[in-house]
SESE-526937 format. One record per atom (N, C-alpha, C, CB): y, z, x; residue number from 1. Coordinates in nm, 3 decimals, padded with zeros to 5 digits. Glycine has a CB too. Example, Ala and Ser with C-alpha at 12.3 -4.5 7.8 and 13.67 -1.06 7.14 Angstrom:
{{-00.569,00.780,01.319},1}
{{-00.450,00.780,01.230},1}
{{-00.330,00.780,01.320},1}
{{-00.447,00.905,01.131},1}
{{-00.225,00.708,01.285},2}
{{-00.106,00.714,01.367},2}
{{00.003,00.787,01.290},2}
{{-00.060,00.572,01.408},2}
// end
This chain:
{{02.020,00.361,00.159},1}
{{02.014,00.502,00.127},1}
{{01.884,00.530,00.051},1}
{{02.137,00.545,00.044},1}
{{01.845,00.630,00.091},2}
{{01.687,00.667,-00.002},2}
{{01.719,00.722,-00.078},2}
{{01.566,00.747,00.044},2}
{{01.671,00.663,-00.239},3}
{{01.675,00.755,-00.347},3}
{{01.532,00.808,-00.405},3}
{{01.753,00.687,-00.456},3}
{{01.562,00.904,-00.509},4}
{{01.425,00.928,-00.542},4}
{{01.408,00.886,-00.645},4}
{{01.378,01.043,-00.539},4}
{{01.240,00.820,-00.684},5}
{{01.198,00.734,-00.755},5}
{{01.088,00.829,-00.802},5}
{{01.171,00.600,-00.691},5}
{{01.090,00.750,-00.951},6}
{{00.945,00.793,-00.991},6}
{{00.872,00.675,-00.988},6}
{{00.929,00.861,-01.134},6}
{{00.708,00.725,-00.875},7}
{{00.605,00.701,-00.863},7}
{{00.535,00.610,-00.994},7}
{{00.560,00.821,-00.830},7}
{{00.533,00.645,-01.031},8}
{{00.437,00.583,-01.157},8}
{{00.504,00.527,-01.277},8}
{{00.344,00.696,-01.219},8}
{{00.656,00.475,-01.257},9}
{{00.728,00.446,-01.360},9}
{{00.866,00.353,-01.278},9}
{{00.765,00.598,-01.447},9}
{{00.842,00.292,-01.198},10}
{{00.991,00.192,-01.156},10}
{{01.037,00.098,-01.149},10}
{{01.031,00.180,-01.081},10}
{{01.144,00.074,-01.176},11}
{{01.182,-00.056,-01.245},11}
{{01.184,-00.105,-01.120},11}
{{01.318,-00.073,-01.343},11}
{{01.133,-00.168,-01.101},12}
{{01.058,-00.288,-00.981},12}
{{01.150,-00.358,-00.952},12}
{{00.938,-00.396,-01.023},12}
{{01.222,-00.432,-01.028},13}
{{01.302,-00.537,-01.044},13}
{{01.406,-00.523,-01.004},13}
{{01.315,-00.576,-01.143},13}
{{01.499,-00.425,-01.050},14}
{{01.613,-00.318,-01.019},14}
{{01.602,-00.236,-00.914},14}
{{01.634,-00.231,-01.121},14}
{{01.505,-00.200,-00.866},15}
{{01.462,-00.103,-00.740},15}
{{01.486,-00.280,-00.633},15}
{{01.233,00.005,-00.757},15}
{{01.406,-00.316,-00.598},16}
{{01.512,-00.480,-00.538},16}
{{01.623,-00.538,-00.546},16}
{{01.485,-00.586,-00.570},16}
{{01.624,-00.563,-00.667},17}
{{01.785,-00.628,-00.636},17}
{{01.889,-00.552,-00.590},17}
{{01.852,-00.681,-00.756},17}
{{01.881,-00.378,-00.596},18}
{{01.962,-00.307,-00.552},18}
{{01.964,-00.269,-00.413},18}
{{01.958,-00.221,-00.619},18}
{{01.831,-00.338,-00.361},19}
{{01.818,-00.299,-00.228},19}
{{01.756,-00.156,-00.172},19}
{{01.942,-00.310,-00.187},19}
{{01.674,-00.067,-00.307},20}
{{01.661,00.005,-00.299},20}
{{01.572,00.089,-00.161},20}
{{01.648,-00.007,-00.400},20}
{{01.575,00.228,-00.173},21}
{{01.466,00.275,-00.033},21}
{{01.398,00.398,-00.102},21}
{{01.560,00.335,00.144},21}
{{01.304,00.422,-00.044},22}
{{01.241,00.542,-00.069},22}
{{01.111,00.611,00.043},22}
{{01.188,00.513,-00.211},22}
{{01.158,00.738,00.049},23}
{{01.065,00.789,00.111},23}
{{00.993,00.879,00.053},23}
{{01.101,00.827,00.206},23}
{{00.870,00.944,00.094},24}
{{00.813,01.077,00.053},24}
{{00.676,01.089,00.099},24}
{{00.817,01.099,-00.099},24}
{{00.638,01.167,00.015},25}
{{00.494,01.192,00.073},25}
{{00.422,01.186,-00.054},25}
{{00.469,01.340,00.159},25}
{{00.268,01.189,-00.056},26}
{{00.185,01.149,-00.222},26}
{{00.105,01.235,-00.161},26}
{{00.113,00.973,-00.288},26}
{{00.042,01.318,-00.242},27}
{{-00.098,01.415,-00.239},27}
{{-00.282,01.323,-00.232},27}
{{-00.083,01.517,-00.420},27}
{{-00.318,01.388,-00.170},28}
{{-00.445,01.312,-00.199},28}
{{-00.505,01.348,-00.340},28}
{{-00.552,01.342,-00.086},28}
{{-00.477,01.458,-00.404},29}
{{-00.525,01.488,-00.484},29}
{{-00.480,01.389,-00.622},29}
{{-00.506,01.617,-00.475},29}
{{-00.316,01.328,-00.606},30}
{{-00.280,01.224,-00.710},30}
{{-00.331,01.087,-00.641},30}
{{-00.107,01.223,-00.747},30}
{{-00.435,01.086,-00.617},31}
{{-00.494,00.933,-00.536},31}
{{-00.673,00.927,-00.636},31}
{{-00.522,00.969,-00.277},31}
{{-00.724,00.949,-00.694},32}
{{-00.827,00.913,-00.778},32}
{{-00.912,00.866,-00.676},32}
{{-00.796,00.816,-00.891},32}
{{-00.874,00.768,-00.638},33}
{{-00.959,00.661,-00.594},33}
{{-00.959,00.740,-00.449},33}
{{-00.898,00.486,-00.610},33}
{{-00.888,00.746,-00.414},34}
{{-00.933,00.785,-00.224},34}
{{-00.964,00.927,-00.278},34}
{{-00.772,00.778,-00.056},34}
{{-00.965,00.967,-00.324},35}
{{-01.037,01.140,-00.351},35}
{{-01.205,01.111,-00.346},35}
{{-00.987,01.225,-00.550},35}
{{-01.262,00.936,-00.438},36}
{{-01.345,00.940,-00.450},36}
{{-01.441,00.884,-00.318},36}
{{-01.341,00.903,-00.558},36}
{{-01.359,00.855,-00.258},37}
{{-01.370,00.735,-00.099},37}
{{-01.418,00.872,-00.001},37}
{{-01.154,00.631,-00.019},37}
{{-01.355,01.022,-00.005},38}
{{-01.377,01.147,00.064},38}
{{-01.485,01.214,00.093},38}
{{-01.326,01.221,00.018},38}
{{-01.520,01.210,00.189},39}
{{-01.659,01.292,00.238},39}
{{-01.659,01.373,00.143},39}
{{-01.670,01.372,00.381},39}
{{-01.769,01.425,00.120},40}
{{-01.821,01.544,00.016},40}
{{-01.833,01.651,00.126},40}
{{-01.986,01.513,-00.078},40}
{{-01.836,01.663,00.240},41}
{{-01.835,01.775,00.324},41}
{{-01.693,01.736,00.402},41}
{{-01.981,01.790,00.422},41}
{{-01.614,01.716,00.334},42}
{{-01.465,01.699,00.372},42}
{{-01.401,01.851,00.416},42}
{{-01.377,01.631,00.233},42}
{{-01.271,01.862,00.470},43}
{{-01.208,02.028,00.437},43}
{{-01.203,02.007,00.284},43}
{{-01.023,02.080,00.515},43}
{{-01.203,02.191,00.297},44}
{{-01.158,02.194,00.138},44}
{{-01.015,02.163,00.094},44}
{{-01.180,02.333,00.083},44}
{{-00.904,02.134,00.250},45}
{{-00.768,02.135,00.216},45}
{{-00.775,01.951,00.200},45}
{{-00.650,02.222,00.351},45}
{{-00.895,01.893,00.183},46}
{{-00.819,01.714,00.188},46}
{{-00.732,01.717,00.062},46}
{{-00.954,01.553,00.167},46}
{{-00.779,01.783,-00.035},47}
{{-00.719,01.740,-00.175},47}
{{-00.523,01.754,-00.158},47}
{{-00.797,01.872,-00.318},47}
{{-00.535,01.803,-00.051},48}
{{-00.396,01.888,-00.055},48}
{{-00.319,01.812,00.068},48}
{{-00.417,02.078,-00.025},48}
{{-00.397,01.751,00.157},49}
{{-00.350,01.667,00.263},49}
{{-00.253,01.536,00.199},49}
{{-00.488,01.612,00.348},49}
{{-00.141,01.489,00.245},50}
{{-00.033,01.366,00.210},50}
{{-00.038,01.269,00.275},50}
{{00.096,01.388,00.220},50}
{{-00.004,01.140,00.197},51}
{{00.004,01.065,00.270},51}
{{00.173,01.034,00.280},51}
{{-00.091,00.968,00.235},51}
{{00.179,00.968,00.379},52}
{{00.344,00.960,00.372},52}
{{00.375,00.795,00.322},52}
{{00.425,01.000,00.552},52}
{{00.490,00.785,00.276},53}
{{00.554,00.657,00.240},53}
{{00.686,00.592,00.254},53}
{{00.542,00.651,00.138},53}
{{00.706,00.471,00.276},54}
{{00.860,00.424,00.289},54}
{{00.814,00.297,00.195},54}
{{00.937,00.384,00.472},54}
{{00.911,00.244,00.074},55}
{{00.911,00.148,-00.006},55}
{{01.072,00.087,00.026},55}
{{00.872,00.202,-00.160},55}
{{01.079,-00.016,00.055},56}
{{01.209,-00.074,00.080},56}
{{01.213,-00.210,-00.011},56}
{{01.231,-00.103,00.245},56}
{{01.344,-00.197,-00.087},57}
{{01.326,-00.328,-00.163},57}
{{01.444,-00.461,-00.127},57}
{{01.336,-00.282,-00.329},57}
{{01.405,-00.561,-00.122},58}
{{01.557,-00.638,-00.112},58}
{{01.546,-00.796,-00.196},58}
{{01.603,-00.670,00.086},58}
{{01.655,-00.829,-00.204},59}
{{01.637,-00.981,-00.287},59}
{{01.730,-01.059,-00.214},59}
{{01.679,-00.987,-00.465},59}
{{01.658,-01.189,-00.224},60}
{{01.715,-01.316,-00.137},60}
{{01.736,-01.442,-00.248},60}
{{01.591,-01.367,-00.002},60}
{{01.858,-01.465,-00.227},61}
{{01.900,-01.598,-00.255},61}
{{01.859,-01.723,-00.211},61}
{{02.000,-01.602,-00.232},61}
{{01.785,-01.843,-00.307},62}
{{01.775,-01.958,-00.213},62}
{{01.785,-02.052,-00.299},62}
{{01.654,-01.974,-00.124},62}
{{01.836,-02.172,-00.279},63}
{{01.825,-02.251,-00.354},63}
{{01.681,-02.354,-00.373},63}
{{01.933,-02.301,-00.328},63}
{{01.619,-02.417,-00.473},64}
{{01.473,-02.433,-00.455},64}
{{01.456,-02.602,-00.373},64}
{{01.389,-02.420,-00.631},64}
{{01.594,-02.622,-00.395},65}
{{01.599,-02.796,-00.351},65}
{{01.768,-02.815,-00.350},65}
{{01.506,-02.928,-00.496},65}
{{01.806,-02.911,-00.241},66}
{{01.952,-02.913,-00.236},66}
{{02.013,-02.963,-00.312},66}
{{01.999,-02.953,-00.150},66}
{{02.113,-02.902,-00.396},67}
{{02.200,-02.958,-00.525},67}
{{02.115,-02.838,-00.655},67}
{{02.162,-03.185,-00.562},67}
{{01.995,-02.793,-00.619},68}
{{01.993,-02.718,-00.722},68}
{{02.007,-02.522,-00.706},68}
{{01.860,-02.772,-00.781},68}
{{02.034,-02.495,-00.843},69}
{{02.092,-02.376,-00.852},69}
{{02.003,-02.268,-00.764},69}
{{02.105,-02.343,-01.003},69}
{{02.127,-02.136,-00.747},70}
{{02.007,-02.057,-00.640},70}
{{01.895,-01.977,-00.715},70}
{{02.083,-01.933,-00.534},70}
{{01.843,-01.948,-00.702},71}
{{01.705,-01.824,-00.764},71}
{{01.715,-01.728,-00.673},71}
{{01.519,-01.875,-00.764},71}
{{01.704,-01.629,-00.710},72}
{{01.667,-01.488,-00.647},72}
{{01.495,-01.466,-00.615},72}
{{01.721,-01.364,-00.767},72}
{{01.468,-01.422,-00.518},73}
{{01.339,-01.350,-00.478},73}
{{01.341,-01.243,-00.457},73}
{{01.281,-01.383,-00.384},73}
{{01.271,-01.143,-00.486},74}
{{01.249,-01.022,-00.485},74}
{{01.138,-00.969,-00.400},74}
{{01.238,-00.992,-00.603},74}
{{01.185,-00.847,-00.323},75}
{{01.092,-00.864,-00.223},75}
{{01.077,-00.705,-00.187},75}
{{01.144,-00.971,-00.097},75}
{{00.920,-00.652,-00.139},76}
{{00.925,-00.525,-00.128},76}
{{00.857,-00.502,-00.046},76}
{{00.907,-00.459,-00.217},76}
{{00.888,-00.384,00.071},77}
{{00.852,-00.382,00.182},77}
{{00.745,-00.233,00.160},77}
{{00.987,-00.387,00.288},77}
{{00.621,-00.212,00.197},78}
{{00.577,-00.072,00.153},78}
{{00.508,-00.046,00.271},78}
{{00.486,-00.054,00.014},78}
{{00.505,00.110,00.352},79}
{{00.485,00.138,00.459},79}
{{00.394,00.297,00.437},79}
{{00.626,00.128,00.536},79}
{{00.238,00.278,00.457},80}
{{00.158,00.410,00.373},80}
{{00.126,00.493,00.556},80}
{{-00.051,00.338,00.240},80}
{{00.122,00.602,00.548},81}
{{00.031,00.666,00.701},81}
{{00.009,00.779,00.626},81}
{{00.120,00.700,00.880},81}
{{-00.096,00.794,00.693},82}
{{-00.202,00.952,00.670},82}
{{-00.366,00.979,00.758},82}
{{-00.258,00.951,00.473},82}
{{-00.430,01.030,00.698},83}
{{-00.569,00.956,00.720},83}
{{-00.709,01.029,00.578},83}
{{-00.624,01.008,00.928},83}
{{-00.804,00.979,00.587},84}
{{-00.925,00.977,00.498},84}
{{-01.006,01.076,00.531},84}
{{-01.001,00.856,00.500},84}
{{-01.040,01.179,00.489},85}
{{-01.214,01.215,00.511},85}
{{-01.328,01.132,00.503},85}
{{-01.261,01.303,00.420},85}
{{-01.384,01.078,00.618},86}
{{-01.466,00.962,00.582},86}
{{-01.660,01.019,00.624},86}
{{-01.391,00.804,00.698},86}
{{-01.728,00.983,00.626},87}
{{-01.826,01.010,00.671},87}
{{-01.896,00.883,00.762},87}
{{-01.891,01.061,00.565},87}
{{-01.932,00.919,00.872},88}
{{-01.955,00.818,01.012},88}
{{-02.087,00.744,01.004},88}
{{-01.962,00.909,01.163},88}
{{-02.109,00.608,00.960},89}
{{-02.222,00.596,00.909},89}
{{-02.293,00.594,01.025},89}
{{-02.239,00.494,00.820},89}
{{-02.276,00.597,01.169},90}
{{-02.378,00.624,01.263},90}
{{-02.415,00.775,01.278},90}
{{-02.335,00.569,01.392},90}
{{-02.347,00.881,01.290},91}
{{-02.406,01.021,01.328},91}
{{-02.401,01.049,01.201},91}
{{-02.333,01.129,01.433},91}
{{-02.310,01.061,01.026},92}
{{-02.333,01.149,00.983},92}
{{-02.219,01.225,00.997},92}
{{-02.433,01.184,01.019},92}
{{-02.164,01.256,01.087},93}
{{-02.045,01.333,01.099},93}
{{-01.936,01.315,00.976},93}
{{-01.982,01.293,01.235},93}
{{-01.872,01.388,00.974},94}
{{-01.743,01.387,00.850},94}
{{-01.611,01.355,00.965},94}
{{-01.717,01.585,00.740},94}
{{-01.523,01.273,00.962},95}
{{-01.433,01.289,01.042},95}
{{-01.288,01.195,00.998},95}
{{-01.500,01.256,01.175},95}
{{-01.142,01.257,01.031},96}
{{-01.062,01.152,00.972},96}
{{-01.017,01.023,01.022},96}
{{-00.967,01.202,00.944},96}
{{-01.027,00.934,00.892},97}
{{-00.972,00.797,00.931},97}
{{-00.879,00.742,00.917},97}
{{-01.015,00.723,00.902},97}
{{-00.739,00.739,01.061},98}
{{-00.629,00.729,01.027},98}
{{-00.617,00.585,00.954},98}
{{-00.547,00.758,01.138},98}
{{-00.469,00.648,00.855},99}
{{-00.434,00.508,00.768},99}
{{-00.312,00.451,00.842},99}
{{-00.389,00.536,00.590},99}
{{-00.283,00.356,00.871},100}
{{-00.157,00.305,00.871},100}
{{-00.145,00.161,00.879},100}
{{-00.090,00.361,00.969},100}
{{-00.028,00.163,00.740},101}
{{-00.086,00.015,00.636},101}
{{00.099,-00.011,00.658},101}
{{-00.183,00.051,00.397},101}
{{00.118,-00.140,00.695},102}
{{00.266,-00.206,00.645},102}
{{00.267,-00.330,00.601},102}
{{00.369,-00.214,00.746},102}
{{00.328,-00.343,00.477},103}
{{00.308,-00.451,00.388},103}
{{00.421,-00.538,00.315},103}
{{00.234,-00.398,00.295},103}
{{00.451,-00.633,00.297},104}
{{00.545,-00.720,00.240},104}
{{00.518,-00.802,00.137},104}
{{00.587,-00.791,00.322},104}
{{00.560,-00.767,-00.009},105}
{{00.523,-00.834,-00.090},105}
{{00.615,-00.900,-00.172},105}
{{00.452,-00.776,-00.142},105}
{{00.604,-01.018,-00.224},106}
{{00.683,-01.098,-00.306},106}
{{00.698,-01.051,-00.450},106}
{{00.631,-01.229,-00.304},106}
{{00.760,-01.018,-00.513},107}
{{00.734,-00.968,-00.671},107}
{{00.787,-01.082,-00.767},107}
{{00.824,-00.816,-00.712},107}
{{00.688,-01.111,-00.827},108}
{{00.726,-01.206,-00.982},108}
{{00.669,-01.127,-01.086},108}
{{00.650,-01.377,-00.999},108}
{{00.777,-01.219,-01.221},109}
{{00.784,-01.142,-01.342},109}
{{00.665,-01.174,-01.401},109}
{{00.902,-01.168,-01.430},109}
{{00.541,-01.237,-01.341},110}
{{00.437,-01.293,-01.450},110}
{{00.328,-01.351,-01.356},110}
{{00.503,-01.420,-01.561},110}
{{00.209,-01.332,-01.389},111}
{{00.074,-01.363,-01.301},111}
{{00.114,-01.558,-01.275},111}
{{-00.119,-01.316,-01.426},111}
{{00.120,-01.586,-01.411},112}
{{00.144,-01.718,-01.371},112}
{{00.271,-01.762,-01.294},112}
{{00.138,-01.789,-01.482},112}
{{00.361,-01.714,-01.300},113}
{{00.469,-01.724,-01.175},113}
{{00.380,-01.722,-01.046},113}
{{00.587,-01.584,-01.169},113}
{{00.338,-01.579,-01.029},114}
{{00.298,-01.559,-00.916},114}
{{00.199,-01.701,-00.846},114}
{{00.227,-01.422,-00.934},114}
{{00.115,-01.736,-00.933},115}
{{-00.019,-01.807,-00.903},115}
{{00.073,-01.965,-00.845},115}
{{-00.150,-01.823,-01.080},115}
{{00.179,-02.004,-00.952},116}
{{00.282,-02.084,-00.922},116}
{{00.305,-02.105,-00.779},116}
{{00.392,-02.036,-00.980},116}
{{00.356,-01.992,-00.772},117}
{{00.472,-01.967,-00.660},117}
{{00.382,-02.007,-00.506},117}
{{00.537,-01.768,-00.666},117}
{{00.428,-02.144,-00.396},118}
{{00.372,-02.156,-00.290},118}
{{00.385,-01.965,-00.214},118}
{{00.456,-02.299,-00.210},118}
{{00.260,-02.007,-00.159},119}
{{00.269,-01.853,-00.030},119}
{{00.265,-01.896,00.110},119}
{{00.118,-01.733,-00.034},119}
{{00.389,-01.966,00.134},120}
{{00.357,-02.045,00.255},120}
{{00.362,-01.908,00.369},120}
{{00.485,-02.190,00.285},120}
{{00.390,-01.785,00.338},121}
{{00.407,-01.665,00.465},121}
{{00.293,-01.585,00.447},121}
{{00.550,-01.557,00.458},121}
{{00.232,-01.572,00.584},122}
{{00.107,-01.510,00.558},122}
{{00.093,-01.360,00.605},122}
{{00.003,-01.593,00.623},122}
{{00.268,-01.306,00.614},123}
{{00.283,-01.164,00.630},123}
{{00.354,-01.129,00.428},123}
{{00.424,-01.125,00.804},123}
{{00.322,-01.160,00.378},124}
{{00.358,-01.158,00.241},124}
{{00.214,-01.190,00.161},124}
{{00.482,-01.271,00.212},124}
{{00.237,-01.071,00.049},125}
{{00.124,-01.105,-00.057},125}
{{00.238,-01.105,-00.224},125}
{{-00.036,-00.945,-00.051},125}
{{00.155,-01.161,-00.274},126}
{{00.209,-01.171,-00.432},126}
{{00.175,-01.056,-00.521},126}
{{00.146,-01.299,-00.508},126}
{{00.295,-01.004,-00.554},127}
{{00.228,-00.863,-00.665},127}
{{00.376,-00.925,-00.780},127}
{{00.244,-00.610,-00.569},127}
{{00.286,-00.861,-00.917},128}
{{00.366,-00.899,-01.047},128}
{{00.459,-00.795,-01.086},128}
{{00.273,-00.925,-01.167},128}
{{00.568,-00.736,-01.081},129}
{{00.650,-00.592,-01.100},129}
{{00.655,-00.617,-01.254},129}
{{00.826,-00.571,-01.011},129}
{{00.699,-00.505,-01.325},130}
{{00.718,-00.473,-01.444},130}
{{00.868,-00.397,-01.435},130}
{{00.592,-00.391,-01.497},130}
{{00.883,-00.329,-01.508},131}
{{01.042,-00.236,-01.522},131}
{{00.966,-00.114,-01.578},131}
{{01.193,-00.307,-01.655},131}
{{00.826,-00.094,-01.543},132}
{{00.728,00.076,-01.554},132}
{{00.602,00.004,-01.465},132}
{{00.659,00.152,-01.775},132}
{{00.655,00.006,-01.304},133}
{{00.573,-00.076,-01.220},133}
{{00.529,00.084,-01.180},133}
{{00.647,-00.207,-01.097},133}
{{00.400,00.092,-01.135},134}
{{00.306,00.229,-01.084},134}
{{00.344,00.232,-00.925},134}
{{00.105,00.206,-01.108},134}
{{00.436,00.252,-00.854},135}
{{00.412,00.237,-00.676},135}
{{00.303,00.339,-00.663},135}
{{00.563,00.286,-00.558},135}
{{00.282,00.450,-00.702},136}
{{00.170,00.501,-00.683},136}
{{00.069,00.443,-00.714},136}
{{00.163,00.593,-00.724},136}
{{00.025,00.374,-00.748},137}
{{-00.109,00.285,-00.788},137}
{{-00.112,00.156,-00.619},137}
{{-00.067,00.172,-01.002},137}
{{00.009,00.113,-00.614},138}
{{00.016,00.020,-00.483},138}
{{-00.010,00.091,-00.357},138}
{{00.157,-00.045,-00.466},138}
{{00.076,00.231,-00.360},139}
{{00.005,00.293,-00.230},139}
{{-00.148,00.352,-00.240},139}
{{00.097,00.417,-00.181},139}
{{-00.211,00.329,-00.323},140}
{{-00.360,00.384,-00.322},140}
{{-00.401,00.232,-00.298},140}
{{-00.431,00.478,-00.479},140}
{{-00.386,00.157,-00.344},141}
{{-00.444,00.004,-00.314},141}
{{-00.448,-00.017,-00.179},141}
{{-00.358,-00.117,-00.373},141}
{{-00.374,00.008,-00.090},142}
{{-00.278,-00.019,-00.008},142}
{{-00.394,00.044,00.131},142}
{{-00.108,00.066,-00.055},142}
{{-00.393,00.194,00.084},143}
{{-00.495,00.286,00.142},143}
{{-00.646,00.266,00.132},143}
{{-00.472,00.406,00.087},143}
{{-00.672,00.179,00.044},144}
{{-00.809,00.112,00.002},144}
{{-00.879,00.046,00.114},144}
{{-00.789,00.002,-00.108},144}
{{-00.758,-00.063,00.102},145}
{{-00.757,-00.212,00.161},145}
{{-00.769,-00.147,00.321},145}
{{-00.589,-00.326,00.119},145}
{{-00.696,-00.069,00.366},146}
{{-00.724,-00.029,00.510},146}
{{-00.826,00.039,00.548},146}
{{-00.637,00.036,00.560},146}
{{-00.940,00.071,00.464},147}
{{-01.060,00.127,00.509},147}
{{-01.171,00.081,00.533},147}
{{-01.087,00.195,00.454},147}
{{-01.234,00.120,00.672},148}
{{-01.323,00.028,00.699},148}
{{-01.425,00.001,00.617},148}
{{-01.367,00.050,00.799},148}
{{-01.514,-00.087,00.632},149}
{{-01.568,-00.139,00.513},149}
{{-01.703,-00.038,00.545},149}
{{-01.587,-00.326,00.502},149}
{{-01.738,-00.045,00.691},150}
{{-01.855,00.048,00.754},150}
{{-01.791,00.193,00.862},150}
{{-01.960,-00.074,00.865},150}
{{-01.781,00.288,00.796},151}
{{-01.693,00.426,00.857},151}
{{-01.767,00.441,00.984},151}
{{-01.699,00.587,00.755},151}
{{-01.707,00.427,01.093},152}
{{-01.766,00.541,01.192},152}
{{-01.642,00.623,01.300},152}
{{-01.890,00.453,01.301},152}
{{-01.657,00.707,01.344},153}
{{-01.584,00.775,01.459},153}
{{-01.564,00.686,01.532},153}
{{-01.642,00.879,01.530},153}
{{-01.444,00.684,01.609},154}
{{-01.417,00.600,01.737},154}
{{-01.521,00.640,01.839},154}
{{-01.266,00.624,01.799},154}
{{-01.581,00.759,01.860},155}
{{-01.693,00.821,01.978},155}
{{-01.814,00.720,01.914},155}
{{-01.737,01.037,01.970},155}
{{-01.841,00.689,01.798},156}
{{-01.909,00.675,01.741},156}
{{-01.930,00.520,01.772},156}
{{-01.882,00.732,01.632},156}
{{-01.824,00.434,01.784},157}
{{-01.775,00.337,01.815},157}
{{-01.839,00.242,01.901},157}
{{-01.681,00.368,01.849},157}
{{-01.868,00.276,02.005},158}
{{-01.922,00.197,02.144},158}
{{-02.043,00.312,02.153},158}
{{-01.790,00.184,02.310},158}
{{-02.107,00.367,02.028},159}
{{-02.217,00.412,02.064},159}
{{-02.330,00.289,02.069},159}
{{-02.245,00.524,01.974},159}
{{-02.429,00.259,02.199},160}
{{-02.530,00.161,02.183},160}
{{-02.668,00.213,02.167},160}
{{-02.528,00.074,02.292},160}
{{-02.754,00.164,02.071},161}
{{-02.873,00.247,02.055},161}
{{-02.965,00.133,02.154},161}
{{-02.927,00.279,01.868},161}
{{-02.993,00.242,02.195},162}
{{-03.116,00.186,02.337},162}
{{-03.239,00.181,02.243},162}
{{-03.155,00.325,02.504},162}
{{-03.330,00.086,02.263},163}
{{-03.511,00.108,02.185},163}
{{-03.634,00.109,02.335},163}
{{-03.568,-00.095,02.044},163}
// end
C-alpha cells in the first residue's frame, strides 16, 4: 500500500522493515542541484516541471552461515522519470533529457557496515539510512548519476562532421 512519506525526513529503517511504498511526484524547483544542471535558456515552466517517483522498501531474512542466527537486510527499491533542460553540446540547442533511473539499494546502519558488507550483486548499491534519511536528496542523486556526462539531442546524435 502507498503511504505518504516525508521526503526529507524518513525513517529508513522502519519505511523497510514495514515493507513500505511510496509514490509522488518532486518539483524541479525542490532539486538544487538539477535546477543548477538546467539550461539557462530553459522554459520558464522547468522550475515547475516534476519528476515522478516510486520508493519501495522490503527486508530479508538470512542467516550469515549455517547454525548461525538470522540478520535482517534492508533493502530499497527507488524508481525516478522525468526529464532535464539540457543544452546540446553539438548545436547549442536547449532540449529535454529524458530521466529514467531504477535502482536497488542495500541500507546499513553505518559507513563502516556498509564498506564491511560483501556486494557480491551488481544490480545493488550500498547507501547508509538514518531514522531522518533525505529520499529527496537520493532522488536528486539518482537524477545526477543519469545524465550524460556530454549533452546532446538524439538528432544531434549521429550528427557526423565532414572536414
Amino acid at each position: 500500500m502507498t503511504q505518504p512519506i516525508d521526503l526529507r525526513e524518513l525513517d529508513l529503517f522502519a519505511f523497510c522493515r514495514k515493507g513500505g511504498s511510496a509514490a509522488g511526484e518532486v518539483p524541479v524547483r525542490d532539486l538544487p542541484r538539477i535546477l543548477a544542471e538546467t539550461a539557462a535558456q530553459a522554459p520558464a515552466s522547468a522550475p515547475d516541471e516534476v519528476f515522478t517517483y516510486t520508493a519501495t522498501g522490503s527486508v530479508r531474512e538470512e542467516a550469515t552461515e549455517p547454525g548461525a542466527p538470522m540478520v535482517q537486510r534492508l533493502f530499497l527499491h527507488l524508481a525516478v522519470n522525468g526529464h532535464v533542460w539540457l543544452e546540446c553540446q553539438r548545436c547549442l540547442d536547449v532540449y529535454a533529457e529524458p530521466v529514467a533511473t531504477s535502482m536497488g539499494f542495500e541500507v546499513f546502519a553505518s559507513d563502516a557496515v556498509a564498506d564491511a558488507a560483501p556486494m557480491d550483486d551488481d544490480e545493488l548499491d550500498a547507501i547508509v539510512g538514518s531514522k531522518r534519511f533525505s529520499l529527496l536528496e537520493l532522488i536528486e542523486d539518482e537524477v545526477l548519476l543519469a545524465l550524460p556526462a556530454a549533452p546532446s539531442m538524439p538528432s544531434a546524435r549521429w550528427y557526423t562532421r565532414v572536414s
